[in-house]
Legacy VTK file of the C-alpha trace (Angstrom):
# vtk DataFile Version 3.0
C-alpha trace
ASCII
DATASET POLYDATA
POINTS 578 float
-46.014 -23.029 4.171
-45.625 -26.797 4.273
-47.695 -29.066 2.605
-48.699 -32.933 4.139
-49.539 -34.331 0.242
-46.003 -33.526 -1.242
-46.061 -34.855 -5.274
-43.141 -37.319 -6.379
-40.458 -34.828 -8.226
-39.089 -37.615 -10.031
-42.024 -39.446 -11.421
-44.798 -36.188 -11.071
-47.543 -39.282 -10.330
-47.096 -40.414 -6.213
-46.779 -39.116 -3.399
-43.703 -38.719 -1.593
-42.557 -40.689 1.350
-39.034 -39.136 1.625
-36.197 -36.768 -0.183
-32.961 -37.274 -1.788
-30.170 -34.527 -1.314
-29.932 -34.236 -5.123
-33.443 -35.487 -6.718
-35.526 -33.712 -3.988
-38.840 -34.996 -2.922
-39.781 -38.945 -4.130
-42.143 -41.746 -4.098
-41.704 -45.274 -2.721
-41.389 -46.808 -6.184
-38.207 -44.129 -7.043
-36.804 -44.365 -3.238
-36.345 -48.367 -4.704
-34.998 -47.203 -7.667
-32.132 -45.181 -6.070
-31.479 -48.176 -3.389
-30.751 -50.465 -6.121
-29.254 -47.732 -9.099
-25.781 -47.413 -9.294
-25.897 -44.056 -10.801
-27.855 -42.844 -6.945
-25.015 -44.769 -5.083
-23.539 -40.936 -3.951
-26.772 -39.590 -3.456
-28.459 -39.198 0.295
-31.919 -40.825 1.003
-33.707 -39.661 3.808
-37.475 -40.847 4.611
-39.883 -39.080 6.259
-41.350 -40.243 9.709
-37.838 -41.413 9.755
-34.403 -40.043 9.953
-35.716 -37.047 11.938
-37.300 -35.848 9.252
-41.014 -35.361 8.868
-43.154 -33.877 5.401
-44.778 -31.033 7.585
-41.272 -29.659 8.423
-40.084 -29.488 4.733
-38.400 -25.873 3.598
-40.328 -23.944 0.979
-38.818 -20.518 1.121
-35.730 -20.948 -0.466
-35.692 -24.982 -1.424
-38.135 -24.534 -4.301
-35.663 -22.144 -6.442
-34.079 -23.874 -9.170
-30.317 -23.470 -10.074
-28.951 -20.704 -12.256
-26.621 -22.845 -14.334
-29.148 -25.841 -14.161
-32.475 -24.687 -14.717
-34.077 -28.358 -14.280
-32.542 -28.841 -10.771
-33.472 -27.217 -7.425
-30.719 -25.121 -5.381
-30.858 -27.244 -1.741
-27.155 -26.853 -1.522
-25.030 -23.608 -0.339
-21.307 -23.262 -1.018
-20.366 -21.257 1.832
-17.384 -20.196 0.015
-18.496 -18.846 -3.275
-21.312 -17.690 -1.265
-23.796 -19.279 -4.024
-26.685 -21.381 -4.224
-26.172 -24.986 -6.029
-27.526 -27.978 -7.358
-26.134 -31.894 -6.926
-24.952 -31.231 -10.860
-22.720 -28.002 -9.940
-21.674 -29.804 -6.854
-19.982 -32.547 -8.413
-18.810 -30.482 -11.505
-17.716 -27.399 -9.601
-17.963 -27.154 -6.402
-16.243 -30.842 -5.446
-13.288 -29.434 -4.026
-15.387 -27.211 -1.598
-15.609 -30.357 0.446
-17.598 -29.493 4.063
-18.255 -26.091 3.182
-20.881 -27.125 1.017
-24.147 -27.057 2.999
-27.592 -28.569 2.936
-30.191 -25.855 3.612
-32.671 -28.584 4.614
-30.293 -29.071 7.527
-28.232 -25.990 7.972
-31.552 -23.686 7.814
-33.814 -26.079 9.404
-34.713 -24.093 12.680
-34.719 -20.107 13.639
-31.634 -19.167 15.482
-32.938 -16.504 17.760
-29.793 -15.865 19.183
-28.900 -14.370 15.827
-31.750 -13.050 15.788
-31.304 -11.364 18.773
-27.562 -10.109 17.399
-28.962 -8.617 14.437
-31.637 -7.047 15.950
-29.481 -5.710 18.650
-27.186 -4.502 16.026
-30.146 -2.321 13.914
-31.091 -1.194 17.081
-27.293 0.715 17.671
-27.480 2.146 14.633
-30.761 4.011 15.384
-29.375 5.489 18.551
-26.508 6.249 16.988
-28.013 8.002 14.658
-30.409 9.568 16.767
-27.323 10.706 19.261
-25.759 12.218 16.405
-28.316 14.302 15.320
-28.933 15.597 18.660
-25.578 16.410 18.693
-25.475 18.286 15.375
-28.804 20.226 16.688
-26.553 21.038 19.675
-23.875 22.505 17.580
-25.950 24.418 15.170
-27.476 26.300 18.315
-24.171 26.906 19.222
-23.318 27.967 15.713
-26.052 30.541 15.270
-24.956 31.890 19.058
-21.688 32.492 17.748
-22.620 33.992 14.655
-24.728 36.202 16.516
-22.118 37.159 18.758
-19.375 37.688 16.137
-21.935 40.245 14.314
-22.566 42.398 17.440
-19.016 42.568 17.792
-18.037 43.748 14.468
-20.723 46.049 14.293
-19.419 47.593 17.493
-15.942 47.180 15.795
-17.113 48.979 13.193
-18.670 52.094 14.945
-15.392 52.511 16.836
-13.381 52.959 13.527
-15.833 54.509 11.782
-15.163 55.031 8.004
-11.454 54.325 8.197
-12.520 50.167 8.955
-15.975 49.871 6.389
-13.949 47.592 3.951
-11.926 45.353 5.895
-15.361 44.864 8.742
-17.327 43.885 5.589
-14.931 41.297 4.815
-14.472 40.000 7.954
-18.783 39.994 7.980
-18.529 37.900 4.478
-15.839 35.309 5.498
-17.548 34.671 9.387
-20.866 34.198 6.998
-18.855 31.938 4.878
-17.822 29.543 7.412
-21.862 29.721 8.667
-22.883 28.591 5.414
-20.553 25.943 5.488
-21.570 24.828 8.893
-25.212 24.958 7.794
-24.202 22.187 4.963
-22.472 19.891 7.212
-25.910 19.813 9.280
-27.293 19.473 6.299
-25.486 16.569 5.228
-25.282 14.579 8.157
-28.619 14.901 9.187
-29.461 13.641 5.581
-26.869 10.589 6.222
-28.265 9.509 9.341
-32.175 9.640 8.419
-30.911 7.612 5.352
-29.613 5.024 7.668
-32.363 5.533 9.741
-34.680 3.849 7.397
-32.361 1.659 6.200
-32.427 0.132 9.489
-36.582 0.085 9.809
-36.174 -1.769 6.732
-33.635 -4.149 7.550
-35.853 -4.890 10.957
-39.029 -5.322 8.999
-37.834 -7.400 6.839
-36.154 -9.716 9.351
-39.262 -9.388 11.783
-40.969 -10.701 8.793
-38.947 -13.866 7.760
-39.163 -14.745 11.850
-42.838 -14.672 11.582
-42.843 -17.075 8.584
-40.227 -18.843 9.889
-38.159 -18.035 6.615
-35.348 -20.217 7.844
-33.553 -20.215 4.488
-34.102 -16.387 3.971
-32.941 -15.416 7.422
-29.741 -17.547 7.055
-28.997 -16.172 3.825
-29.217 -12.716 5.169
-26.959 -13.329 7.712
-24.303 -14.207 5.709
-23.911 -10.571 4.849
-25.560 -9.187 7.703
-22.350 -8.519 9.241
-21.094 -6.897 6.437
-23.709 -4.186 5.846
-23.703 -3.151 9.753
-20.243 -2.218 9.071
-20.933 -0.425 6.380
-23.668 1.739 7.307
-21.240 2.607 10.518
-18.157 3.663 7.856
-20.537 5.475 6.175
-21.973 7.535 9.079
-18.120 7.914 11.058
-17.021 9.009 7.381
-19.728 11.719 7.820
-19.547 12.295 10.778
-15.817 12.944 10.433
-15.563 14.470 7.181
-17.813 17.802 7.741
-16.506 19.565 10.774
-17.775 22.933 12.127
-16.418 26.093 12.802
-17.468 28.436 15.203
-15.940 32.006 14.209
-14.817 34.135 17.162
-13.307 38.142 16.803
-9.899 38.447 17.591
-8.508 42.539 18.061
-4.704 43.212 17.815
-4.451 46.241 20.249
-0.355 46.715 19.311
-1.563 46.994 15.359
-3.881 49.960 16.315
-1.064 51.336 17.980
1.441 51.334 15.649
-0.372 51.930 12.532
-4.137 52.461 12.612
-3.941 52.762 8.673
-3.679 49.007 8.867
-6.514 47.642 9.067
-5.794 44.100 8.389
-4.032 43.848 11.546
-6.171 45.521 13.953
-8.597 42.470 14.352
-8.445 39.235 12.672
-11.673 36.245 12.706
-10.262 33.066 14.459
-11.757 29.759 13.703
-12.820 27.058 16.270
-12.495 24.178 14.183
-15.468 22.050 16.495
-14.713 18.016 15.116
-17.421 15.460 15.608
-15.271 12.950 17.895
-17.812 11.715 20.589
-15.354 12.551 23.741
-14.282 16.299 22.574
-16.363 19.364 23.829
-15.011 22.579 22.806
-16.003 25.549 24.608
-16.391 29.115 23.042
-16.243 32.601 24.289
-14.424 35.599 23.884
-11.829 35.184 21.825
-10.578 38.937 21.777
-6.847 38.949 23.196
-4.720 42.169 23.047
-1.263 41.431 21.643
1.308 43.087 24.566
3.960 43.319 22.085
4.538 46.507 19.494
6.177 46.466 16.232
9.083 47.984 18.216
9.660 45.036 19.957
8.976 42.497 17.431
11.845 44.344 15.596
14.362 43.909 18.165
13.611 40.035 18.599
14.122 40.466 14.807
17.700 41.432 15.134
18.361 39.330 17.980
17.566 36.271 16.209
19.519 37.465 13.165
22.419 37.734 15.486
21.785 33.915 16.449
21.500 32.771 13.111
24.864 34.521 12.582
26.598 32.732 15.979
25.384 29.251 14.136
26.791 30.013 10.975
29.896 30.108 12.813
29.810 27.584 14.504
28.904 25.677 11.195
32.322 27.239 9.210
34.000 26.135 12.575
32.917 22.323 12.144
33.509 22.532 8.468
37.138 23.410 9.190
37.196 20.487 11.600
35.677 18.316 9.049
38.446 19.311 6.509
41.190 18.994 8.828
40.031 15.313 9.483
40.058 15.186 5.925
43.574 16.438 5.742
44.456 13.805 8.539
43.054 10.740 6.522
44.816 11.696 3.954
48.518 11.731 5.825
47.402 8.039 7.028
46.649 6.978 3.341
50.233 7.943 2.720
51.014 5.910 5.261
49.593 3.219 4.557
51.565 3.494 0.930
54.668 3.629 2.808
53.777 0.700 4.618
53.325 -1.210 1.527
56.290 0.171 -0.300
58.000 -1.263 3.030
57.073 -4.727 2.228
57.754 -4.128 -1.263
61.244 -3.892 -0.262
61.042 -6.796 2.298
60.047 -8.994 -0.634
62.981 -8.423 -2.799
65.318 -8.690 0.530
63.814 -12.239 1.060
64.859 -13.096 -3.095
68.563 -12.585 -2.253
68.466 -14.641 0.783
68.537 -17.872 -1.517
72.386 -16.903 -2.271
74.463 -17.947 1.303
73.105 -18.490 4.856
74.878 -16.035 6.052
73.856 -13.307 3.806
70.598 -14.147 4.067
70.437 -13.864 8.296
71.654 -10.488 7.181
69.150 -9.438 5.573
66.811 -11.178 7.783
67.805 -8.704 10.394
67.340 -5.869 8.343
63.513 -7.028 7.662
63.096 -7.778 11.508
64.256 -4.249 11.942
61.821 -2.905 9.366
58.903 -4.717 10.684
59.414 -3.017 13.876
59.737 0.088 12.444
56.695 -0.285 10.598
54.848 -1.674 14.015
55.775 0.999 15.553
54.487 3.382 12.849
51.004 1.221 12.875
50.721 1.969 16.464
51.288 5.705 16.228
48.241 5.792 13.605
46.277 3.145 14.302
43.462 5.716 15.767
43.675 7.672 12.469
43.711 4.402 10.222
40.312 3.234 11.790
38.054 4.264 8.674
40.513 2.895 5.914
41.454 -0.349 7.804
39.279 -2.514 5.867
41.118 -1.933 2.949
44.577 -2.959 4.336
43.292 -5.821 5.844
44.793 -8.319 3.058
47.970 -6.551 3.242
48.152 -6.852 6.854
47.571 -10.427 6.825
50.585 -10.614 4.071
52.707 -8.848 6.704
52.135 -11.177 9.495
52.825 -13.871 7.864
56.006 -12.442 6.425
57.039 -12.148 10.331
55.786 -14.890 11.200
58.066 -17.130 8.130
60.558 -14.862 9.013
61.080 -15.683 12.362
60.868 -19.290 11.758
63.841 -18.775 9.188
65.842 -17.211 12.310
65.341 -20.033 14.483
66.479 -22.501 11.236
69.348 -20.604 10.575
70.544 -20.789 14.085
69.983 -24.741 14.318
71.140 -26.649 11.129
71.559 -25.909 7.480
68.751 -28.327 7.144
66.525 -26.358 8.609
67.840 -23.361 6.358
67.003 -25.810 3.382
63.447 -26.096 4.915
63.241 -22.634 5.284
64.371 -21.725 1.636
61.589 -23.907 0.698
59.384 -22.048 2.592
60.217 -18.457 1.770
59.943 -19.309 -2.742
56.172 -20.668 -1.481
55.776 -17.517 0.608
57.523 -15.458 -2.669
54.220 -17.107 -4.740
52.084 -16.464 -2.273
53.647 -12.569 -2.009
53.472 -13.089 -6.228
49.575 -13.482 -5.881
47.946 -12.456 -9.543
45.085 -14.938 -9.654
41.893 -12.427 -9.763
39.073 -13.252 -7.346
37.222 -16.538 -8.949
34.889 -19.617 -7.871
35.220 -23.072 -8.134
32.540 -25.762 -8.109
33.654 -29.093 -8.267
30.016 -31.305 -9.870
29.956 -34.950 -10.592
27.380 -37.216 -12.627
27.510 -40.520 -12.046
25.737 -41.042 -15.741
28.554 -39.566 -17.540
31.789 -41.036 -18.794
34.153 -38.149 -17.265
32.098 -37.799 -14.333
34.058 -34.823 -12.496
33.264 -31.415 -13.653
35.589 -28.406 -12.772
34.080 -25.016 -13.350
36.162 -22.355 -12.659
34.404 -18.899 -12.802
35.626 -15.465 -12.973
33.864 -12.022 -13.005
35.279 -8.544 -14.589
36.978 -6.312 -12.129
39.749 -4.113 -11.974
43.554 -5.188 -12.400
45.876 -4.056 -9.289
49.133 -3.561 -8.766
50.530 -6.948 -9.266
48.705 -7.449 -12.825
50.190 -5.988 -15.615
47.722 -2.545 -15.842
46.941 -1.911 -12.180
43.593 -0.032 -12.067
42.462 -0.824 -16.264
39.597 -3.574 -15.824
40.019 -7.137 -17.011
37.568 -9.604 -18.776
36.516 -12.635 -16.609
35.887 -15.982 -17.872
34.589 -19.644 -17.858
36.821 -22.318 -17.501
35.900 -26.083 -17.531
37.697 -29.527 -16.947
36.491 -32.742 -17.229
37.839 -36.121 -15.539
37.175 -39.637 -14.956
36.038 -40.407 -11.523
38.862 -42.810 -10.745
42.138 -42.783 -8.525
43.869 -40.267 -10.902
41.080 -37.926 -11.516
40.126 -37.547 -7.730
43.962 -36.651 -7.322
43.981 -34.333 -10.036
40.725 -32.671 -8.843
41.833 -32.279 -5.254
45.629 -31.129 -6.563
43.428 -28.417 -8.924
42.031 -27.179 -6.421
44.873 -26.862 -3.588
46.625 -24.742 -6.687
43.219 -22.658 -7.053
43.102 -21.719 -3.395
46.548 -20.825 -3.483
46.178 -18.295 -6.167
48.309 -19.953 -8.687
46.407 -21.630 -11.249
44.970 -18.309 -12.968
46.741 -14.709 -14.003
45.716 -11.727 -16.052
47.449 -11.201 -19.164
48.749 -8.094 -20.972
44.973 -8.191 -23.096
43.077 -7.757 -19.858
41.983 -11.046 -20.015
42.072 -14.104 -17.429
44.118 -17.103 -18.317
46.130 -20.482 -16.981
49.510 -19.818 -15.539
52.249 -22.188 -16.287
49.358 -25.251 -16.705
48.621 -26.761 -19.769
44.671 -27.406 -19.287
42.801 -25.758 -22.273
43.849 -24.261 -25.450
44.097 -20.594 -26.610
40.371 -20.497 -28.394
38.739 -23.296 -26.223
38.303 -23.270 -22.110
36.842 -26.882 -21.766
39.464 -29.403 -21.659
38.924 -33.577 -21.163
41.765 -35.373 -19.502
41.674 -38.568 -21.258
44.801 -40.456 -21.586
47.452 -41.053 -18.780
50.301 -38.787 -20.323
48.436 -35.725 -20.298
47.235 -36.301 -16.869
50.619 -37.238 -15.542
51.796 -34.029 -17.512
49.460 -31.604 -15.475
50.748 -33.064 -12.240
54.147 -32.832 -13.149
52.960 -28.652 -13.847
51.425 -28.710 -10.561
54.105 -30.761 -8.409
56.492 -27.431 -9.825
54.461 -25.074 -8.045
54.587 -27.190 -4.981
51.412 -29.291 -5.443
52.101 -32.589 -4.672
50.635 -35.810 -3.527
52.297 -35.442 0.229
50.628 -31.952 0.637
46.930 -32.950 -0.226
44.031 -33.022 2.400
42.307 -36.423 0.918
39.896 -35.992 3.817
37.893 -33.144 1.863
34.879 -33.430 0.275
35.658 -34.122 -3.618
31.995 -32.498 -4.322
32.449 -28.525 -3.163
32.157 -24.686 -4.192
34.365 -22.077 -2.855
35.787 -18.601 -3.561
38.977 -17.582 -3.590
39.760 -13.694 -3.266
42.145 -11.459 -4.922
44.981 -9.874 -4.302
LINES 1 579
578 0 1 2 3 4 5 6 7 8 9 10 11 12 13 14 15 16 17 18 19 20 21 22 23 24 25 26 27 28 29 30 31 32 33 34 35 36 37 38 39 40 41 42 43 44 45 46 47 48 49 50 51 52 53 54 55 56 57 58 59 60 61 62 63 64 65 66 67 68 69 70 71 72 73 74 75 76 77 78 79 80 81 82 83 84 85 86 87 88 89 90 91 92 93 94 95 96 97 98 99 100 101 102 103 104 105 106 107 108 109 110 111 112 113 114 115 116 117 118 119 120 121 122 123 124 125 126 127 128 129 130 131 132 133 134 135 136 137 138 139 140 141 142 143 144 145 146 147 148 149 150 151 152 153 154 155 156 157 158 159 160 161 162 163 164 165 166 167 168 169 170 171 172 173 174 175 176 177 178 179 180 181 182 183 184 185 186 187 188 189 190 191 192 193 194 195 196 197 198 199 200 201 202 203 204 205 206 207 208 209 210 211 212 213 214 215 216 217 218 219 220 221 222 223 224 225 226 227 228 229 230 231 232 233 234 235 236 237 238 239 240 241 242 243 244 245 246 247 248 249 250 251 252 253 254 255 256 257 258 259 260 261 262 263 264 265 266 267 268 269 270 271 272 273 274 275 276 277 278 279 280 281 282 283 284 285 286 287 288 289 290 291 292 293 294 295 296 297 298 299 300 301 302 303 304 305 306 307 308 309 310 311 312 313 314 315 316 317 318 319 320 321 322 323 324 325 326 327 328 329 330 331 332 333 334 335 336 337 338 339 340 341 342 343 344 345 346 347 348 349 350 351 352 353 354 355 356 357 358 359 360 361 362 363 364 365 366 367 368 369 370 371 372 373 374 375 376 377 378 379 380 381 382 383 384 385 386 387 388 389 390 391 392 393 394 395 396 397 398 399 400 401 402 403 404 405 406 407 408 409 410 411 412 413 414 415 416 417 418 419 420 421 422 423 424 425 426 427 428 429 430 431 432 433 434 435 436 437 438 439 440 441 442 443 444 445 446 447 448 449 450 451 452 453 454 455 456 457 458 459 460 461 462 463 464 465 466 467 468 469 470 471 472 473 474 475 476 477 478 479 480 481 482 483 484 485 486 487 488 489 490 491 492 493 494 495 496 497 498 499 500 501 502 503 504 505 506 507 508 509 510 511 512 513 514 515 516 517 518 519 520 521 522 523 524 525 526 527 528 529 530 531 532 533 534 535 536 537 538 539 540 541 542 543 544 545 546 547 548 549 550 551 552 553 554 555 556 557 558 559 560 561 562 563 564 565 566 567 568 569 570 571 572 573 574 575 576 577
C-alpha cells in the first residue's frame, strides 16, 4: 500500500516532495539539483500535489523491483516490445530505438481498467463452460458407448447360438475386437475428462489471482498479466479442441452378410462383420446408432458375373486406347511428311539464292531468272497453304526462314518493277540483291552488344560484344558441332570519329556481318581488322587505323549516308542467329 512519508531515494535523509522518471522518489534539495544539472537535463520531474500526481497514489506493486541488468536502479519503465521491464540506464543504452513503445508504469498502470477486467474475466468464464459442456458431452457418449456394447454382446451371443460350434472362433474375435474399440473409447473419456478438469483449475486460478490483484488494486500486476493474457486463453482452447479432436469414439454395431451364409457357411469371416461408427467430437454432429445388421441381396453368383462384365469393359477401353495410339502415331507420321516439307521449302530458297548470284551478269538474263523465282515462290505458297494446318506445331521453328522468304519476294518484286523502268533502277536493284545475298549469307552467331561510356576515361566508349556457346547450323562450317563463344572489346575516344565508328559498329553488328564461326568452332571478326589473333580488346588510337576500319565497313555497305545519328550512342541489344 502507499505510504504519505516517502524517504528521498537519492539522498536516503528527506522526504520526498516529487519523482523523477529515472531517479525515482526525491527531496526538495535533489529536485534543485536536477533543475540546474546538466547530466538530469533528459530526465522527467514531476512533483507531487502537482502535475496530477499526489504521494498517496504512488505504485508499490511492481515500481519497487529493481532492474535485472542494473541491480542499483528500479524497473518503472516497460518496453512493450521486448516485453521487459527496464531502468533509465537500459533505456538509453538499449532500448533508445524503442522510441514510444517504451512505457512508464507510473502512468500506463496508474488506474484499474475494469473493462479488461471484465474481458478477462469473461474469457475464464468460457472456458469453464466449455469445459463443463464437454464433459457432459463425453458422459453422454460413454452412456451411449456402454448401450452399444451391450447391444453388440447380446447380438453375438445370439449369433453365436445360431451357428453353434461351426462360428466359436471367429464370434470370439469379433467379442475381442468390439471390446477393443470399448477400451479405447473408455481412454478417450479418460483423457479428456482429465484435460478439461486440468483447465478447469487452471481457470479458478487464473480468476483468483486476478480477483486478487483487483482487490489490491495491483495496477502494475494486472497490466502485466494482460500482456499475455490473450495468449494463454488461446492456448488452453488449442489444447482442449486438440483433445477434443484427437480421441474420437467408436460405437461398434453387428453387421450379418446373409449371401455369405448362403454360399459358403464354412466361411465364417464373411457371414457377419463388426462395423465401426466413428462418433467425432465436432459440436454440430450427432450421430445416431441402431441396427446396423443389413443382408447383402447379392450372391457370389452374381458378383461373378459383374466380374466378367467389367473385365469385358476394361477390354472395350483397351481398345479404344490401341485405337488412339494408332491415331497418335499417324499424327506422328503426318508431322513428319510436313518436316520434309519444310526441308523442301528451304532447299527451294537454296536454289533461289544462287538464281539471284547470276542475275549480276545481263539485265536480261537476270528478269529471266527472276521469273523463274516468282514462279517458285508461288509454287512454294501454294505448297504452304496446302500444309499450313499440319505445320502448326513446327512453325516456330521456320519462322526466321519465313521472314528470309518474304523478303526475298518482296526485293524481288522491286527488281521487276526496276528492270521494267531504267537500267538505273536495275543498278539500284543489283545493289540491293549483293546486300540481300549478305543478309541470305548470315553466319554471325546470336551475340549482345552494350555500348558503355565513362566520362573519366581517356577512350571513353566501350564496345562489348558478347557471345555464348551454341550449336553451328547450316551456314557455319560444321552445322550441328557446337562452337565456343567469346568476349570482344573496343575502345574509342568520345569525339566526332569515335561516335561514327561506334554507331557504324553497330549498324554492321545488327546486320550480322561483323562476327563468323571459324573452322575451330570458335567465334571471330569477319573481314574487320579490330583485335588480334591472341587478344580481343583493341584501342583505336590514331586516325589511320580508324579510317582503315571504316574503309572495312564502308565494303560491306556501312557508310556514313546509311547511319541513324538519331540513336542513342549509350545502348544494349541482341542480335539473333541464323
Amino acid at each position: 500500500m502507499a505510504n504519505i512519508h516517502v524517504q528521498c531515494e537519492m539522498c536516503c535523509e528527506e522526504k520526498a516532495v516529487g519523482c523523477c522518471n529515472i531517479c525515482g522518489n526525491i527531496c526538495e534539495s535533489c529536485c534543485v539539483i536536477h533543475k540546474k544539472g546538466r547530466a538530469f537535463q533528459n530526465h522527467i520531474l514531476k512533483m507531487y500535489g502537482k502535475d496530477g500526481y499526489n504521494s498517496r497514489s504512488i505504485i508499490y506493486d511492481i515500481t519497487e523491483e529493481k532492474c535485472k541488468h542494473h541491480p542499483n536502479e528500479r524497473a518503472l519503465l516497460f518496453c512493450q516490445i521486448h516485453e521487459l521491464m527496464i531502468c533509465g540506464r537500459c533505456f538509453r543504452s538499449d532500448h533508445i530505438s524503442c522510441g514510444h513503445e517504451v512505457v512508464d508504469l507510473c502512468e500506463e498502470a496508474g488506474h484499474v481498467d475494469y473493462d479488461q477486467f471484465n474481458a478477462m474475466s469473461v474469457a475464464l468464464n468460457a472456458i469453464k463452460d466449455d469445459s463443463k459442456r464437454i464433459k457432459e458431452e463425453i458422459d453422454r457418449q460413454k452412456e451411449r458407448s456402454n448401450t452399444h456394447a451391450v447391444k453388440c454382446k447380446k447380438e453375438l451371443d445370439d449369433l453365436e447360438n445360431r451357428l453353434k460350434r461351426k462360428v466359436e472362433h471367429s464370434i470370439s474375435s469379433f467379442k475381442e475386437e468390439a471390446q477393443k474399440y470399448h477400451d479405447e473409447n473408455i481412454a478417450a473419456f479418460s483423457c479428456i475428462s482429465s484435460v478439461c478438469e486440468d483447465k478447469v483449475s487452471w481457470a479458478i486460478k487464473e480468476e483468483s489471482q486476478l480477483n486478487e490483484f483487483v482487490n489490491n488494486s495491483l495496477t502494475g500486476r494486472l497490466y502485466l498479466m494482460s500482456r499475455n493474457f490473450d495468449k494463454g486463453i488461446s492456448e488452453v482452447k488449442r489444447q482442449m479442441k486438440e483433445a477434443e479432436y484427437k480421441n474420437t469414439f467408436k460405437n461398434v454395431c453387428l453387421k450379418e452378410n446373409t449371401a455369405a451364409l448362403k454360399c459358403l457357411i464354412e466361411d465364417l469371416t464373411d457371414v457377419c462383420e463388426l462395423q465401426e461408427e466413428v462418433d467425432g467430437s465436432d459440436e454440430v454432429t450427432t450421430l445416431s446408432i441402431g441396427n446396423a445388421t443389413v443382408e447383402n441381396e447379392k450372391t457370389r453368383k452374381e458378383l461373378f458375373e459383374e466380374l466378367i462384365q467389367a473385365k469385358l469393359d476394361t477390354d472395350k477401353a483397351e481398345t479404344a486406347r490401341n485405337e488412339f495410339k494408332e491415331q497418335f502415331l499417324q499424327a506422328k507420321r503426318d508431322l513428319e511428311n510436313s518436316e520434309k516439307t519444310l526441308k523442301g521449302l528451304e532447299q527451294e530458297s537454296l536454289n533461289t539464292k544462287q538464281n539471284m548470284e547470276k542475275s549480276e551478269k545481263t539485265r536480261e538474263k537476270l528478269c529471266d531468272e527472276l521469273q523463274q523465282v516468282k514462279q517458285k515462290l508461288d509454287h512454294s505458297e501454294k505448297a504452304r497453304e496446302r500444309f499450313e494446318q499440319d505445320l502448326q506445331k513446327v512453325k516456330q521453328d521456320i519462322d526466321k526462314s519465313e521472314k528470309i522468304r518474304k523478303g526475298i519476294e518482296q526485293e524481288l518484286l522491286q527488281v521487276k518493277q526496276g528492270l521494267d523502268n531504267s537500267e538505273k533502277e536495275c543498278t539500284t536493284l543489283q545493289a540491293r540483291c549483293t546486300h540481300l545475298k549478305d543478309c541470305i549469307k548470315w553466319t554471325q552467331p546470336t551475340g549482345a552488344v552494350e555500348v558503355k561510356l565513362n566520362l573519366e576515361r581517356v577512350y571513353s566508349i566501350k564496345c562489348v560484344f558478347t557471345f555464348p556457346d551454341g550449336i553451328q547450323t547450316e551456314y557455319n562450317p560444321s552445322p550441328g558441332k557446337p562452337y565456343k563463344g567469346g568476349l570482344f572489346i573496343a575502345h574509342l575516344k568520345d569525339d566526332n570519329e569515335g561516335q561514327l565508328v561506334c554507331r557504324m559498329l553497330k549498324a554492321r553488328f545488327r546486320r550480322g556481318l561483323m562476327f563468323t564461326v571459324n573452322e575451330n568452332g570458335c567465334v571471330e571478326l569477319d573481314g574487320l581488322s579490330l583485335f588480334g589473333d591472341s587478344l580481343r580488346v583493341f584501342f583505336l588510337t590514331d586516325d589511320q587505323h580508324i579510317q582503315k576500319v571504316k574503309a572495312e565497313l564502308a565494303a560491306k555497305g556501312i557508310t556514313e549516308t546509311n547511319i541513324d545519328f538519331t540513336e542513342k550512342l549509350k545502348q544494349t541489344f541482341t542480335v539473333d542467329g541464323p
